[in-house]
Structures are given as structure tokens and as C-alpha cells.
C-alpha positions in Angstrom: 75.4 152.7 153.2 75.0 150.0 155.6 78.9 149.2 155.8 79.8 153.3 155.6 77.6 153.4 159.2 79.0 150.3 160.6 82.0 151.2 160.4 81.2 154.7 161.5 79.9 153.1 165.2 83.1 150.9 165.0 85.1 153.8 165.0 83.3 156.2 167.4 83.4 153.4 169.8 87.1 153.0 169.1 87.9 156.6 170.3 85.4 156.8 173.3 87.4 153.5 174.5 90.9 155.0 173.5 90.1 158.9 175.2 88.6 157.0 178.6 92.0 155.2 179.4 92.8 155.8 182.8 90.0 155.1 184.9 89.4 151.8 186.3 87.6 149.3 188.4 89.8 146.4 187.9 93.3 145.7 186.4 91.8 144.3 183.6 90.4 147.8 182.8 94.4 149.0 182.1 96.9 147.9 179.9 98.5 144.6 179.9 100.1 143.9 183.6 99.8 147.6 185.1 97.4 147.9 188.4 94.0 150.0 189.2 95.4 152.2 191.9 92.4 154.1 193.4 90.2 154.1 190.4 93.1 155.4 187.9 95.7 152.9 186.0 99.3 153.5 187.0 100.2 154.5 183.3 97.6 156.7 183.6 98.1 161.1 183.9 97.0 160.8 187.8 97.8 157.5 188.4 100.0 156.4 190.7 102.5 153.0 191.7 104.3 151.5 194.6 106.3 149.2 192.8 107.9 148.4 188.9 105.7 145.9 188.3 102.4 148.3 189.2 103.7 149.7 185.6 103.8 146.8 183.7 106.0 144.8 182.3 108.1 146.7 179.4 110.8 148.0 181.2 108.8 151.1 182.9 109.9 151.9 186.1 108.2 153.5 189.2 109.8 157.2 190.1 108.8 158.5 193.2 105.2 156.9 193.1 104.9 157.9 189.4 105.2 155.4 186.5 108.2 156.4 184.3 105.9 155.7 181.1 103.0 157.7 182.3 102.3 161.1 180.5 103.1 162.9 183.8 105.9 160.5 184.7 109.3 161.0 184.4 112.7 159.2 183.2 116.1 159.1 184.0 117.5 156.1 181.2 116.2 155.9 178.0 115.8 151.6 180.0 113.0 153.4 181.7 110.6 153.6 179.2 108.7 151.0 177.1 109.4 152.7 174.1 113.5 152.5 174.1 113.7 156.5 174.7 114.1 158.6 177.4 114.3 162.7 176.4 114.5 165.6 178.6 113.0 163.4 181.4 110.2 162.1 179.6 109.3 158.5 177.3 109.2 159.3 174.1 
């Protein structure tokens, strides 16, 4: 019983962690090498970037103050995106 609700708190902790992405203080509060613009990480729906490298490092690329790997970015190469894939203007 004791493991079944450890690992219960584990995982609840996991996903409030995982659904909060986004919002920041500090870089260190977003994924590896992207910036805290205004409270919101540049791969972050709402975030925004001046440069490439507000993005990160994996190839994502700033689009009109938008990261190209951000859920509301967009793509125009399939080099664009982190992932290797660039569909109907998204990273896939």
C-alpha cells in the first residue's frame, strides 16, 4: 500500500509539473536553452521570441516573433522544427 501511494504522489506531481509548462520566472523554469519572455517560455502557446536561439537549441526557429516549435508557432521546412517534421505549417 505504501509503494501503490508513493507512487500515486509521484505521478500527480509529474502531471501538475508537465500541464504548468509555460509560465516562468527564470529560464531555468523552460526547457533546455529557450528564454522566459514576460512570464511565458518562448516554446510556450503565448510565448513569444526575438531571436533563434530564444527557442532553443534543436533547430527551431523564430517566425515572426513566434517559435516555429511552439504549439501556436508555425513552420515553413520540416529544418524548422525539433522534431525533423514540418506539416501543413506546423512541427509535428
Amino acid at each position: 500500500m505504501r509503494i501503490f501511494l508513493a507512487v500515486m504522489v509521484f505521478l500527480c506531481a509529474f502531471a501538475l509539473s508537465a500541464r504548468d509548462y509555460g509560465k516562468c520566472s527564470f529560464n531555468s523554469d523552460c526547457n533546455p536553452n529557450v528564454k522566459c519572455n514576460s512570464g511565458v517560455c518562448a516554446d510556450a502557446a503565448g510565448g513569444k521570441c526575438s531571436f533563434a536561439s530564444d527557442c532553443g537549441f534543436k533547430g527551431a526557429k523564430c517566425n515572426s516573433g513566434k517559435c516555429s516549435n511552439a504549439p501556436d508557432g508555425k513552420c515553413s521546412f520540416s529544418s524548422e522544427c525539433p522534431s525533423g517534421k514540418c506539416d501543413s505549417g506546423k512541427c509535428k
